[in-house]
C-alpha positions as semicolon CSV with decimal commas, in nm:
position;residue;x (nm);y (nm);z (nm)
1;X;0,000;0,000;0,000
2;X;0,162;0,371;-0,073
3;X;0,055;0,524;0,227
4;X;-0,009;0,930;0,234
5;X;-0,123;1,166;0,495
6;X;-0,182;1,141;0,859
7;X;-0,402;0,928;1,093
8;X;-0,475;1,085;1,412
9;X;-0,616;0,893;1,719
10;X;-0,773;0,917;2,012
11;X;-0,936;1,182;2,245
12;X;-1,258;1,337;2,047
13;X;-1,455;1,605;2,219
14;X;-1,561;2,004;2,239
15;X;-1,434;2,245;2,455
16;X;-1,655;2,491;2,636
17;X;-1,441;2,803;2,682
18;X;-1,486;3,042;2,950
19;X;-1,294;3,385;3,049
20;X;-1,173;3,449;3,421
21;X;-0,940;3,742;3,521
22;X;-0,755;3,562;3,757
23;X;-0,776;3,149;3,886
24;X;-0,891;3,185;4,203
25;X;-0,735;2,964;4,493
26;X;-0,877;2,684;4,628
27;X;-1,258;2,790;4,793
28;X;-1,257;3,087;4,650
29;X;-1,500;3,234;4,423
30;X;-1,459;3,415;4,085
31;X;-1,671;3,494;3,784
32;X;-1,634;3,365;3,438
33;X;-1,786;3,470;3,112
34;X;-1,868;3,185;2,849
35;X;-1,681;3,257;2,511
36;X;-1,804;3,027;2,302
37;X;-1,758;2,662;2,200
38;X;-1,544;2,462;1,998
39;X;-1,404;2,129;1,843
40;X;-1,138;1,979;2,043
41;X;-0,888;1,663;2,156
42;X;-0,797;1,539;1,867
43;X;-0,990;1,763;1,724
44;X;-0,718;2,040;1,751
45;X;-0,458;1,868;1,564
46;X;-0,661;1,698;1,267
47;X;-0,837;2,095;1,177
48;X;-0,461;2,230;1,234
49;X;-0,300;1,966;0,976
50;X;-0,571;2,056;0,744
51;X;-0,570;2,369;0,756
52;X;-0,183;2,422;0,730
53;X;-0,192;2,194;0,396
54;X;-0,557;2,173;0,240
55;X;-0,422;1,892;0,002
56;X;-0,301;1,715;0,314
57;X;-0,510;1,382;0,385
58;X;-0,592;1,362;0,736
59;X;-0,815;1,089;0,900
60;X;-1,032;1,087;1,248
61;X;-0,992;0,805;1,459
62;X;-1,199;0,839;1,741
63;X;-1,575;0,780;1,921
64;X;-1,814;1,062;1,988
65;X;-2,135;1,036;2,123
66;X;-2,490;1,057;1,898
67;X;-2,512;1,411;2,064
68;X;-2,521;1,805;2,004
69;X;-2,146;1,794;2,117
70;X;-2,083;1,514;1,831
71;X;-2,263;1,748;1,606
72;X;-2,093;2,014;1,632
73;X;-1,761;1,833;1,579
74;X;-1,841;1,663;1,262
75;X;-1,962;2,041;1,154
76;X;-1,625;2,202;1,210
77;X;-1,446;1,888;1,020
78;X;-1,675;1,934;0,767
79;X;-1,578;2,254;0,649
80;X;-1,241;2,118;0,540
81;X;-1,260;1,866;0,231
82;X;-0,904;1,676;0,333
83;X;-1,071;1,556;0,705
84;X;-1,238;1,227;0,631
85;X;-1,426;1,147;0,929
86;X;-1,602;0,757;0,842
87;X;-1,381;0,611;1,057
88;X;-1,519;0,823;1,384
89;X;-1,749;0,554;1,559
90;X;-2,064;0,745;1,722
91;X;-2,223;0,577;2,051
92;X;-2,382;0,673;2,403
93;X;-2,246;1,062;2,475
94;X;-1,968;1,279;2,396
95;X;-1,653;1,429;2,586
96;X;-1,625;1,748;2,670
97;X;-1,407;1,986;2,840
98;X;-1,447;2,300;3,037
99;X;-1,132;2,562;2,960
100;X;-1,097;2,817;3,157
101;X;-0,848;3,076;3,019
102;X;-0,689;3,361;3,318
103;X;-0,615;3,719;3,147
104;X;-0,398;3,755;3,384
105;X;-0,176;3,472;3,299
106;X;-0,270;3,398;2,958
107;X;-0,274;3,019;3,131
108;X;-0,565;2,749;3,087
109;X;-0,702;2,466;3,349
110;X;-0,947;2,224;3,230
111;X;-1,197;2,020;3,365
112;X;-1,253;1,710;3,206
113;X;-1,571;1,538;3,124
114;X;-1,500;1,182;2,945
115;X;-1,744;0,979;2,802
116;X;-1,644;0,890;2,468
117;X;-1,301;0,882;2,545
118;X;-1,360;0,631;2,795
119;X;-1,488;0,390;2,567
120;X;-1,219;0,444;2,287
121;X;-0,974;0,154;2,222
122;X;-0,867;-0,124;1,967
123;X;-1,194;-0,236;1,878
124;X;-1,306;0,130;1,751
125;X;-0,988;0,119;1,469
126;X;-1,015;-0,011;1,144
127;X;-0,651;-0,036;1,044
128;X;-0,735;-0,216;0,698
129;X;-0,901;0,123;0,630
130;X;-0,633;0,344;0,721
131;X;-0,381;0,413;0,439
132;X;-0,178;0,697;0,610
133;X;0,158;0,801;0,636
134;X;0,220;0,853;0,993
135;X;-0,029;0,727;1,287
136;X;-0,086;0,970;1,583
137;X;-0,213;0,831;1,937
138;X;-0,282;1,166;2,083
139;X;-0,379;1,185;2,485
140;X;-0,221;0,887;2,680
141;X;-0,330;0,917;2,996
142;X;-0,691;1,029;2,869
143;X;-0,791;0,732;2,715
144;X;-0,933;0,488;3,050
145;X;-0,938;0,177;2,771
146;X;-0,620;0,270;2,610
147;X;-0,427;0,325;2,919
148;X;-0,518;-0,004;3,029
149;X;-0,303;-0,292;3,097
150;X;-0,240;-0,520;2,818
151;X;-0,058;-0,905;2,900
152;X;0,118;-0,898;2,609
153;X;0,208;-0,518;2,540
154;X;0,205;-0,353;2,866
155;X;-0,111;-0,123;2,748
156;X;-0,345;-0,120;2,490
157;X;-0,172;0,172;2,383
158;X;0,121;-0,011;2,301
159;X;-0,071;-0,264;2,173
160;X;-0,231;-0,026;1,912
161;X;0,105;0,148;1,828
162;X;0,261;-0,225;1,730
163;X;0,010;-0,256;1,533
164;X;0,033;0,072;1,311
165;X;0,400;0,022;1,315
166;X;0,338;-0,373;1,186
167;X;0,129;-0,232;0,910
168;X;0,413;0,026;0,749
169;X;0,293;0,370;0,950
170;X;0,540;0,630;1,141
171;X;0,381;0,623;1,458
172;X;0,358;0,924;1,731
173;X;0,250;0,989;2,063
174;X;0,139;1,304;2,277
175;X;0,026;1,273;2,651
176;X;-0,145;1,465;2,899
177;X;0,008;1,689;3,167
178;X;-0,087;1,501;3,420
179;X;0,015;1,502;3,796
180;X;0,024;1,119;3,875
181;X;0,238;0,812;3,937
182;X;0,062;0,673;3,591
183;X;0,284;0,847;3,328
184;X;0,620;0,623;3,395
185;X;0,437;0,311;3,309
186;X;0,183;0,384;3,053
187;X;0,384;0,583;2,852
188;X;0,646;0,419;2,862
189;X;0,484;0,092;2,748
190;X;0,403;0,335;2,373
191;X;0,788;0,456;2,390
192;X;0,844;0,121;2,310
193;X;0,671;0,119;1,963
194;X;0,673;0,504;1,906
195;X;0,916;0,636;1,642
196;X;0,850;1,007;1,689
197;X;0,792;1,162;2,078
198;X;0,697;1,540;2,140
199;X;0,632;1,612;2,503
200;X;0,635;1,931;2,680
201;X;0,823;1,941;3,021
202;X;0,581;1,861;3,253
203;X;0,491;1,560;3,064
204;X;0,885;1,461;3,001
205;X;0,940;1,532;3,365
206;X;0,637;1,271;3,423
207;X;0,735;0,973;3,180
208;X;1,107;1,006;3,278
209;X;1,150;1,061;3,655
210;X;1,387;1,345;3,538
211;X;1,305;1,693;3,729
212;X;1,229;1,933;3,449
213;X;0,949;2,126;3,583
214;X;1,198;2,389;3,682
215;X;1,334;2,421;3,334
216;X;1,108;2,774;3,264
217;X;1,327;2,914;3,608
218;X;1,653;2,765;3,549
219;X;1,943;2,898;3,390
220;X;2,025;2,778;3,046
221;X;2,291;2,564;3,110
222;X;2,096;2,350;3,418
223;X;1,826;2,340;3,140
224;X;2,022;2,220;2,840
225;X;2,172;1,905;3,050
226;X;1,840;1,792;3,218
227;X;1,663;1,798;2,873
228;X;2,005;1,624;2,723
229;X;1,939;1,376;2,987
230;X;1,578;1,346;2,972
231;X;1,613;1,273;2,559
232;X;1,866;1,052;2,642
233;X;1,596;0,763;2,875
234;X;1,312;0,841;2,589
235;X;1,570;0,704;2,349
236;X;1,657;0,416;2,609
237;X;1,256;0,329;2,657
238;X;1,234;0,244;2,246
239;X;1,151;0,557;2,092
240;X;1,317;0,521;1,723
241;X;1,346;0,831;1,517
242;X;1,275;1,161;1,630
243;X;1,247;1,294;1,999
244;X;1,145;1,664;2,087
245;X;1,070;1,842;2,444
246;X;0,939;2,194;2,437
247;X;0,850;2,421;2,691
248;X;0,718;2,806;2,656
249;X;1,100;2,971;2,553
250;X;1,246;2,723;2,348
251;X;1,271;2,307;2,218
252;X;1,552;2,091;2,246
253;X;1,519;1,782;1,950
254;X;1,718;1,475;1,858
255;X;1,692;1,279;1,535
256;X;1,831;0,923;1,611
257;X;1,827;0,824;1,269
258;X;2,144;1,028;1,223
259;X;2,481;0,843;1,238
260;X;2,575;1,040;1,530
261;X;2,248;1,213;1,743
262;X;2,319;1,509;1,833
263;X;2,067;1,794;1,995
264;X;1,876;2,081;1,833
265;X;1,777;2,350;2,021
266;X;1,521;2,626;1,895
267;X;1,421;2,926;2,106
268;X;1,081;3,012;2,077
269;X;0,947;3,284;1,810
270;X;0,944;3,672;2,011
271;X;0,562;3,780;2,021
272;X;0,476;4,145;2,065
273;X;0,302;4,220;2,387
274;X;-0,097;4,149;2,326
275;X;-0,042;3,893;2,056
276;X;-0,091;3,601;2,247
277;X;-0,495;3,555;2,330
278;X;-0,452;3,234;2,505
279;X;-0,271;2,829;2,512
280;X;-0,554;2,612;2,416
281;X;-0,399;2,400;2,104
282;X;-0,054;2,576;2,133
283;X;0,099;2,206;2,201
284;X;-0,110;2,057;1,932
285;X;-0,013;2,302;1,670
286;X;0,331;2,237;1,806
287;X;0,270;1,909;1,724
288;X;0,102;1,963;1,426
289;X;0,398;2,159;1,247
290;X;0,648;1,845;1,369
291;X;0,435;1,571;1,203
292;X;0,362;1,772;0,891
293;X;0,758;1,862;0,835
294;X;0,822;1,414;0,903
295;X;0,557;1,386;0,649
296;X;0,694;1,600;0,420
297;X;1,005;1,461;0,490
298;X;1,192;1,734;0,580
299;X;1,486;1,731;0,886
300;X;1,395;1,754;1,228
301;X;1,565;2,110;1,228
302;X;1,309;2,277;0,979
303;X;0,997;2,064;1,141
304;X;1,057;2,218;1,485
305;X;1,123;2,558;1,288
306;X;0,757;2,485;1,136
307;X;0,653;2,340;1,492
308;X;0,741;2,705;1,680
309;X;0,560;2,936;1,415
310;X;0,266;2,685;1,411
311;X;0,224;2,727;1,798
312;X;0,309;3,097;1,750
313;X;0,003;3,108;1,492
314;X;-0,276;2,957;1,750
315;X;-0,118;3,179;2,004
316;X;-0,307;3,421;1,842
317;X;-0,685;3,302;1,894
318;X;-0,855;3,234;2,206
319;X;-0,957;2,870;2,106
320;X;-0,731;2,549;1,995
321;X;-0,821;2,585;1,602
322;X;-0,847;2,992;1,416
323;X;-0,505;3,056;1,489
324;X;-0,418;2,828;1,285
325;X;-0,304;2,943;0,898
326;X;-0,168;2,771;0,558
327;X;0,179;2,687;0,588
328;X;0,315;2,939;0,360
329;X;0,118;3,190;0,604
330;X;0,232;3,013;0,938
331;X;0,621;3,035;0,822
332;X;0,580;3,470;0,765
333;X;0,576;3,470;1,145
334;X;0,921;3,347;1,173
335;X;1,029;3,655;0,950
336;X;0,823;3,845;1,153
337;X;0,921;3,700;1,557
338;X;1,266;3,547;1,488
């Protein structure tokens, strides 16, 4: 089979945005406005992939519920002719997520309502219909069934990676930023059949045991080694071609294919004060520009070079999905931030 475009996986739902001027502490009260409503999960990176590259084939892998949520999903995917959506699996109700984004911070916190993520695994993937390039299992440690152990494979994850990877695809993962004890083992358990790995500190910090919370704080020297390090154990859990941490200043990467690895570091893109209207999807468009530039085949350099304007560019919108641009549009904000 010649494969072409990208397959992405996993989490399905809408967010429900709403505005606060601060994040009040714990017990404390604060009011929030309601700003609107929009596609997201997955969601975020299949509408940014085809909307960076219209001629770009990218497939939905997912459940949603038979539900207004589910509704307005398939709308938003249907305004873009390269999403092909027959492979989404509708049943019981959607997920959902409540964002709320602080104007003080320009930070988000969500509150997570599964449903349909719950239910998502194996059975809901029709691999014999899925001619893509690369295979993206986005949300590990969001997916209850995926996340779950498997005899054989250590998770069903795993088990779903192996099986992209058996059938010719690139495979990638993205987690959660999630404060737990889960992210060592489930995670690790996809490293194993993962060839390309983006992760943002927290979520590095998480899967490796390494301390790189800090990283935003420390001085540049403390923070090149610990990501060094860090890059280093994702290569020693399995992880086979490319390997990228980010964080809000800058990305270290490290393409293993290379006869001798070395790392890449980027600094992020230098926004104006005011530009950035808030996070939501800044990770998946990070994401987004990494996958497109392994598609396109292109070295790991120039993807996280498309990955930085591409987070730069949903920066710009309140929501995980307008920021977003056509590539040739997304890489004028490098002439205009470098």
């Amino acid at each position: 089979m010649k494969r072409n475009g990208i397959a992405v996986a996993g989490t399905l739902l809408a967010d429900v945005f709403y505005n606060v001027e601060t994040y009040p502490r714990e017990g404390m009260l604060v009011g929030a406005k309601a700003s609107g409503l929009s596609a997201g999960g997955i969601a975020n990176a299949i509408i940014d992939l085809a909307k960076l590259d219209n001629n770009l084939p990218v497939t939905a892998v997912a459940s949603l519920g038979e539900d207004d949520v589910a509704e307005g999903v398939l709308s938003a995917f249907a305004e873009h002719k390269n999403i092909r959506t027959d492979l989404i699996k509708k049943e019981g109700a959607s997920s959902r997520t409540l964002v709320f984004n602080s104007a003080d911070t320009k930070q988000r916190t969500f509150f997570f309502i599964p449903e349909s993520s719950d239910r998502f695994s194996i059975d809901h993937i029709d691999f014999d219909k899925i001619d893509s390039k690369i295979f993206l299992l986005e949300y590990l440690l969001l997916l209850k069934a995926v996340d779950s152990p498997d005899q054989e494979y250590g998770t069903h994850g795993a088990r779903i990676l192996a099986e992209a990877k058996r059938r010719g695809m690139i495979t990638a993962i993205d987690a959660v930023s999630e404060a737990s004890d889960r992210a060592k083992s489930i995670v690790t358990a996809a490293l194993r059949y993962t060839d390309i790995c983006s992760l943002n500190e927290l979520e590095a910090s998480a899967v490796t045991g390494i301390p790189l919370e800090s990283l935003c704080s420390a001085d540049e020297q403390t923070a090149d080694t610990a990501a060094r390090s860090a890059i280093e154990a994702l290569r020693a859990a399995g992880v086979s071609k490319w390997i990228i941490i980010h964080k809000t200043d800058c990305a270290w990467g490290c393409d293993l294919t290379t006869a001798d690895p070395c790392i890449e570091k980027l600094e992020s893109l230098r926004l104006p004060e005011g530009y950035i209207k808030g996070s939501t999807g800044a990770g998946d468009a990070f994401l987004s520009g990494i996958l497109y530039g392994a598609h396109e085949n292109s070295s790991l350099r120039d993807s996280m070079r498309l990955a930085r304007a591409c987070a730069a560019a949903s920066l710009s919108e309140n929501n995980g999905i307008d920021g977003m641009r056509p590539l040739s549009e997304v890489m004028k904000l490098e002439e205009l931030y470098l």
